[in-house]
C-alpha positions, 0 to 999 in steps of 0.5 A: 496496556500490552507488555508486547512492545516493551518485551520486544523492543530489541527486535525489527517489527514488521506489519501489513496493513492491506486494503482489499476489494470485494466483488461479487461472484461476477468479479464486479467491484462492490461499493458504497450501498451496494456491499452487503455489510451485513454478509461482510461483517458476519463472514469477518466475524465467524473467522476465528483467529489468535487475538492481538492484544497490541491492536487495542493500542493500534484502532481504540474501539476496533476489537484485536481480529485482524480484518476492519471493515474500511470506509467512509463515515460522517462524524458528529461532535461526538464522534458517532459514525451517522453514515458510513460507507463501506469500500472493502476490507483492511487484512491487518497482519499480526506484528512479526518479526520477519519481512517472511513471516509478515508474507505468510500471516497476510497469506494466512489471513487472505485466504482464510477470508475468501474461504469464508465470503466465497461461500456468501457469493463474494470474492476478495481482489487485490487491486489498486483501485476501483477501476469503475467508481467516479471521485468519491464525494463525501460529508466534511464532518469535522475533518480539516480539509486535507484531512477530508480530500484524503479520506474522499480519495481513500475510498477508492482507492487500495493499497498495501501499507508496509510497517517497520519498527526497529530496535530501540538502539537503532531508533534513538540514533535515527535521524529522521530528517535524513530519513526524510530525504531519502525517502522523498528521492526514493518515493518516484522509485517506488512508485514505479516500481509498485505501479499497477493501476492502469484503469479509470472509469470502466476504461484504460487510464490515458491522460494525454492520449498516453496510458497510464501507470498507476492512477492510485499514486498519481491522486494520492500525491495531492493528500497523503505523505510519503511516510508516517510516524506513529510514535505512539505505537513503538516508533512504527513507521507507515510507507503507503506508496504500494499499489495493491498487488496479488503477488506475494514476491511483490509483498516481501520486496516492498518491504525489503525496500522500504527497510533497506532505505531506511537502513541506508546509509548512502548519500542520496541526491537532496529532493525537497519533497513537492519537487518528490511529489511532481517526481510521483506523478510523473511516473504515474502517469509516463512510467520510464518515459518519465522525465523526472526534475531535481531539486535544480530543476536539472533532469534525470530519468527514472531508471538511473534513479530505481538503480541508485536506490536499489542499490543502496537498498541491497547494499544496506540489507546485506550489511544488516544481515537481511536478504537482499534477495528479496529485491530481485523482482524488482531488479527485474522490472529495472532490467526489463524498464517496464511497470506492472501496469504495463503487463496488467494492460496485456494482459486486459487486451488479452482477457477483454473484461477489467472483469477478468482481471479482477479474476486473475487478481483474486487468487494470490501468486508467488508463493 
């Protein structure tokens, strides 16, 4: 058993557990039975990187390196994989402890991958979805059902998956459910402010004959939670609302988000979380048109609601010595009321290929 937790258990922990897509040299997204597992898996594991002991506790079987071929298997009664499917890449950072220094070790980690599956004609994506692959239908196995729709609809799509452990003081005073219910008020905010998955089926996303936002989040609200807690691993709480994105300004102020929440001690409006979830997929799918609906079915508008949480975020940030800074790219999306899809569909309609933006999105930015 690691000793990593308990000689650490008087700091903040930060980790990032990011999904990305691989393509080929032509940035066409690979999938299923057309990844080359073996040129994947063989690229992962001539990198050589500093063990982590601590993920033997985190993935039993799965080795200490830091990258995990992701997919979808079929389990038997005794646990053995009879098929598995394969949709990219999980870069799991190293536990730090800083929002920076998780940024840098996922920079470190993403480029030293695409160094190395370059060189086998493949590139690396940070995108929120597949923007060509139907629904995934895959074996029930011995899921339950939830479990088997999640695990269908995580297979095409990718996100960034932000973890936070505090002190041991801080977390023995927490109250959960009140850290519940300002994550199910804020979890709409976060959405939109992370929305960047405007595609579906090779075209633009337009239900209703309005363009879409953020396809990823409008699936997931029908499978996964808002946050998850893993306290087997030291009080590790898991906040998987981020669409995936190349832009490492996004990267820290997600997380700064998400610590500021959970740092806060502001009121926030009371929203039980089904009203948060249809709150979700408002803004997936109509962005600041949304017209979201509290808890009284009495209605508000986005952009009043992004403000109340970043402000309480910053507000919190500050008073515990973080840099509230950090939220500033998000402020400027507030100031502009504009999503990130909204620019990836400009950009789209400019470079005339999804392809071409897959491009743009493979090299990371906002160093």
């Amino acid at each position: 058993m690691s000793t990593f937790y308990e000689l650490n258990s008087d700091k903040f922990k930060f980790g990032w557990e990011a999904e990305v897509m691989v393509t080929d040299h032509d940035y066409n997204p690979l999938f299923g039975d057309k990844m080359p597992f073996e040129i994947l898996r063989d690229s992962v594991n001539s990198i050589t990187n500093e063990s982590a002991d601590y993920l033997v506790e985190k993935y039993t079987g799965s080795g200490q390196g830091p990258y995990y071929l992701e997919g979808y298997d079929t389990e038997t009664s005794g646990k053995v994989a009879s098929r598995v499917d394969v949709k990219g890449v999980e870069i799991r950072t190293p536990i730090d402890f800083s929002i920076e220094q998780s940024v840098q070790s996922f920079e470190r980690l993403y480029n030293s991958l695409q160094a190395k599956v370059s060189k086998a004609g493949l590139r690396l994506c940070c995108h929120g979805n597949h923007p060509f692959q139907p629904a995934y239908v895959g074996e029930k196995g011995e899921r339950d059902l939830i479990g088997w729709s999640s695990a269908e609809v995580a297979m095409t799509t990718q996100g960034l998956a932000i973890n936070i452990s505090m002190p041991d003081d801080r977390e023995n005073a927490l109250d959960r459910l009140a850290l519940d219910l300002r994550f199910s008020y804020a979890a709409p905010v976060m959405v939109i402010l992370a929305a960047n998955t405007p595609f579906r089926l090779g075209e633009l996303w337009t239900p209703m004959g309005v363009q879409a936002h953020s396809e990823r989040s409008y699936r997931r609200t029908f499978t996964r939670n808002t946050i998850y807690y893993r306290d087997d691993q030291h009080h590790r709480k898991e906040i998987t609302l981020f669409d995936a994105t190349n832009d490492l300004r996004m990267h820290a102020a997600y997380a700064a988000l998400s610590l500021g929440i959970i740092l806060s001690d502001a009121e926030f409006p009371i929203l039980p979380d089904r009203f948060s979830k249809e709150n979700i997929r408002r803004v997936a799918q109509f962005g600041y048109d949304a017209v979201l609906v509290d808890r009284n079915f009495g209605e508000f508008n986005p952009a009043d609601a992004v403000s109340m949480v970043l402000g309480a975020a910053a507000a919190a940030l500050t008073r515990n010595g973080f840099n509230a800074d950090l939220l500033n790219p998000l402020w400027a999306l507030r100031d502009q009321r504009i999503t990130q899809a909204q620019r990836t569909v400009e950009r789209y309609l400019h470079l005339g290929s999804i392809q071409n933006v897959l491009r743009e999105n493979s090299e990371l930015v906002g160093k």
